[in-house]
Every structure is written in structure tokens, then in C-alpha cells.
C-alpha positions in Angstrom: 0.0 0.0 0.0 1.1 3.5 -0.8 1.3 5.2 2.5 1.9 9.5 2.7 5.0 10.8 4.1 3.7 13.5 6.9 1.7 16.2 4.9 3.4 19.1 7.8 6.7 17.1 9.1 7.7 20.2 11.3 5.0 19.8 13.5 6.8 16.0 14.5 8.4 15.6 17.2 9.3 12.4 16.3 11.5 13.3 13.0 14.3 15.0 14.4 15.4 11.8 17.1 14.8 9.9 14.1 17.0 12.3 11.8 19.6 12.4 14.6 20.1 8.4 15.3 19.9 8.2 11.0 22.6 10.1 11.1 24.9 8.9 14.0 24.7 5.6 12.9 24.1 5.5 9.0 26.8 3.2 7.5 25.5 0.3 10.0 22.2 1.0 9.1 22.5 0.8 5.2 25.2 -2.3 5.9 22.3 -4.2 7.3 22.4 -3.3 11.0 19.8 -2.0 13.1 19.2 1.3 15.4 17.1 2.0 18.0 15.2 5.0 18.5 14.1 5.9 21.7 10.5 8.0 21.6 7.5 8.6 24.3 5.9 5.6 25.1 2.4 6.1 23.7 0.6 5.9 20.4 0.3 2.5 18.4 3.0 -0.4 18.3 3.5 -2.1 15.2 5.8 -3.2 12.9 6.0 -2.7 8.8 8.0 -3.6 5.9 8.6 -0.1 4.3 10.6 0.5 0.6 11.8 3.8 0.4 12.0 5.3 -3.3 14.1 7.6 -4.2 12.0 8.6 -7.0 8.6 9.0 -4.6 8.9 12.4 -2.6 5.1 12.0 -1.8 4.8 8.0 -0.1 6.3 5.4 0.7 5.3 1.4 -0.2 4.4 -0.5 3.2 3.2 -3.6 3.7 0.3 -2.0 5.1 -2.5 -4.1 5.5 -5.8 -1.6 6.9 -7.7 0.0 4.0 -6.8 3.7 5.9 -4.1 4.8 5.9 -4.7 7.1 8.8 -4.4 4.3 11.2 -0.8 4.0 10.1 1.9 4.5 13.0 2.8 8.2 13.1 6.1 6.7 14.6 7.1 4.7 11.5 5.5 7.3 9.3 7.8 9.7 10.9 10.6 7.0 10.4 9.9 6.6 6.6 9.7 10.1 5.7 13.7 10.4 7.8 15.1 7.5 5.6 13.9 9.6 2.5 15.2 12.8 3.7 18.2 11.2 4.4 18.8 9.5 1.2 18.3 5.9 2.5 16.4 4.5 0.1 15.4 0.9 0.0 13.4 -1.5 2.4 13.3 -1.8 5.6 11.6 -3.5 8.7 10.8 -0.4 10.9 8.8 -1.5 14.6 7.8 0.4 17.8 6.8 -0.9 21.0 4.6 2.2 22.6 5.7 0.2 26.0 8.9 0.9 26.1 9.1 3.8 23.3 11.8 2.3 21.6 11.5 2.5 17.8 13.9 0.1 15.6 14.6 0.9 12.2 16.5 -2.1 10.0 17.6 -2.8 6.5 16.5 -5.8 4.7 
């Protein structure tokens, strides 16, 4: 399913930590490895298959399976619209437990 990037991404407050750990730990992250982004502990857990395109500024592909799309995770729609900005295109398996906050983002 074709899922939006954020239509307003600096009202997030989820981009920037996302941005920042992107950025501190990039080569792992595009070699395969995983990072973990610690967020508030609310909202929805989840986890999705996502394929960034580079040639997509709008959305992102996601293994999405709820007709609307406004149910997605703001979380990993946050962490989608990050891996585009930062030129990481690509799939990845992107999760967030809303227990413990932590979001993990991972190349497959």
C-alpha cells in the first residue's frame, strides 16, 4: 500500500530523534544493522515492511495491511519520511513498542 510521508513534518516531534540516530549511525544502518530509537511511550506499536524510493517524494510502499491509511503508525511514518530525507532509500523492517518507546529501524 502506498502510504503519505507526513503532509506538515515540522510539527513531528518524532523526526528530528529519528534524523539524529539516521545520522549517528548511517553506515551500519545501510550495511544491514539496526538502530534503536528511543521515543515517548504512547501511540500505536506495530511493525511494517517499508521501501523507500528515491523517486517517490510524496509516499512510501508498506506492507500495510488496513484500507486507511490514517491508522498507520505516526512513529514509523515519521521514520519513513527520515530515511527519504536522508537519502536511504530501500526496504526496511521499521517496529515500535509504545511500552517501552523504543523505535527500531533495520535494513532488509
Amino acid at each position: 500500500m502506498r502510504i503519505e510521508y507526513p503532509r506538515d513534518p515540522n510539527r513531528s516531534k518524532f523526526i528530528k530523534p529519528c534524523g539524529k540516530a539516521i545520522d549517528e549511525n548511517r553506515e551500519a544502518l545501510l550495511s544491514g544493522g539496526s538502530i534503536d530509537v528511543g521515543l515517548p511511550p504512547k501511540g500505536y506499536s506495530g511493525r511494517v515492511k517499508v521501501k523507500i524510493l528515491g523517486t517517490d517524494p510524496i509516499a512510501s510502499e508498506a506492507d500495510w495491511g488496513y484500507p486507511d491509511q490514517s491508522w498507520f503508525p505516526r512513529r514509523i511514518r515519521a521514520a519513513a519520511y527520515t530515511l527519504l530525507k536522508a537519502r536511504c532509500f530501500g526496504e526496511y523492517d521499521i517496529s515500535y513498542d509504545r511500552d517501552s518507546g523504543i523505535l527500531t529501524i533495520r535494513r532488509i
